[in-house]
N, C-alpha and C positions, 0 to 999 in steps of 0.2 A: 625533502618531502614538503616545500614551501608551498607546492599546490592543493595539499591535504589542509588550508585554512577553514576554521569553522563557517567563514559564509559561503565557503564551496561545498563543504559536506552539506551545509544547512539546504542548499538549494537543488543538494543531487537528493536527499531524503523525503523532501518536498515533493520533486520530481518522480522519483522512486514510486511514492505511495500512492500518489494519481494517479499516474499510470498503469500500477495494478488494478485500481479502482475503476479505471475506464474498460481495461481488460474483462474486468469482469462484468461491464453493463454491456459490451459490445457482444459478449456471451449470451447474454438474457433478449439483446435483440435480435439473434442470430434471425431468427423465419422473416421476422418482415426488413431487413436490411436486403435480405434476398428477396424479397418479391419486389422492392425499390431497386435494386442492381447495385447495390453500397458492397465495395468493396472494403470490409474490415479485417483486423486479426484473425478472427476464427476463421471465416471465409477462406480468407486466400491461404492460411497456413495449417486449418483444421483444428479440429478440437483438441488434438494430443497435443501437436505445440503449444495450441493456449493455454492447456491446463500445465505444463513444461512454468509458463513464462506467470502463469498466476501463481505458482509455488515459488517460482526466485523473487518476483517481489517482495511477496507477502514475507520474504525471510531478508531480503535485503534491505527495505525500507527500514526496519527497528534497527539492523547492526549499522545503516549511514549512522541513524540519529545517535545510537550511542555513541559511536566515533567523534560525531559532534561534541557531544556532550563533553567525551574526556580531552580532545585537542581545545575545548575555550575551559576548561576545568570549570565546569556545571556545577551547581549546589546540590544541596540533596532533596531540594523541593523537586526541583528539574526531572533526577533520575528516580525521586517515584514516581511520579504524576507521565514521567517519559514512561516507565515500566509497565505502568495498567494499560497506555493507549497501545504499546506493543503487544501485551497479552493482547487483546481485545481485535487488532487490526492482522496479524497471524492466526490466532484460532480462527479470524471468521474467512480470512483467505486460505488455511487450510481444508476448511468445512467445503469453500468452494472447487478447490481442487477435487475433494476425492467427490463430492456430489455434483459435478458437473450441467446434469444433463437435470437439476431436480432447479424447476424455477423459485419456488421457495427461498431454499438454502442459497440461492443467486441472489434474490431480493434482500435479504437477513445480511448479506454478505455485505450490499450495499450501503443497508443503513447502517450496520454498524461501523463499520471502516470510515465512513462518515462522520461517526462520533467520536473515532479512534483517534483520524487527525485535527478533527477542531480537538480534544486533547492534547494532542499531541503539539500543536499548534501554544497553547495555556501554556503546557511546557516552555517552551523555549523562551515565552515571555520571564520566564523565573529560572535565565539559564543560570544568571549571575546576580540575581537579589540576596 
């Protein structure tokens, strides 16, 4: 499993977590994407896929990081400071899941998930201090 290295996990977690995050603002501009002819996620795949695809994130972005953490053997600064941004960056993609259609809980989602990775970000900088 020589391709499970921490700067691959590091960069698929990365990746991961954006991703949901774009998911979900791509959600909140659904009406005027269409009045512009923007072909996004929601658009072409509908709401139920996307809310499919914002719940695997939101669960897969924390288990990369973990994985990260325990294949470069992370400190314990790392795996709390990793733990709150995962609390933080799942509840708020769960909230968006099951409230899809409520722009609020879209917005909420966004900023927090925002906070979750510059976190989660601090983290890695203390993978190995």
């Amino acid at each position: 499993l020589e391709y499970l290295n921490p700067a691959v996990l590091y960069g698929l977690t990365i990746f991961t977590a954006t991703t949901g995050r774009e998911i979900v603002k791509a959600v909140m501009d659904i009406e005027g994407d269409r009045r512009y002819g923007y072909v996004t996620i929601p658009i072409k795949y509908g709401l139920e896929k996307t809310r499919v695809l914002i719940l695997i994130h939101g669960v897969t972005a924390p288990v990369l990081g973990f994985l990260t953490g325990f294949y470069s053997n992370a400190t314990l600064a790392y795996y709390t400071l990793f733990t709150v941004s995962s609390i933080i960056y799942l509840a708020s993609m769960l909230k968006a899941y099951v409230k899809t259609s409520d722009k609020q809980t879209l917005e909420k989602t966004r900023r927090r998930t925002l906070y979750a990775m510059l976190t989660g970000l601090i983290a890695y900088l203390l993978i190995k201090t």
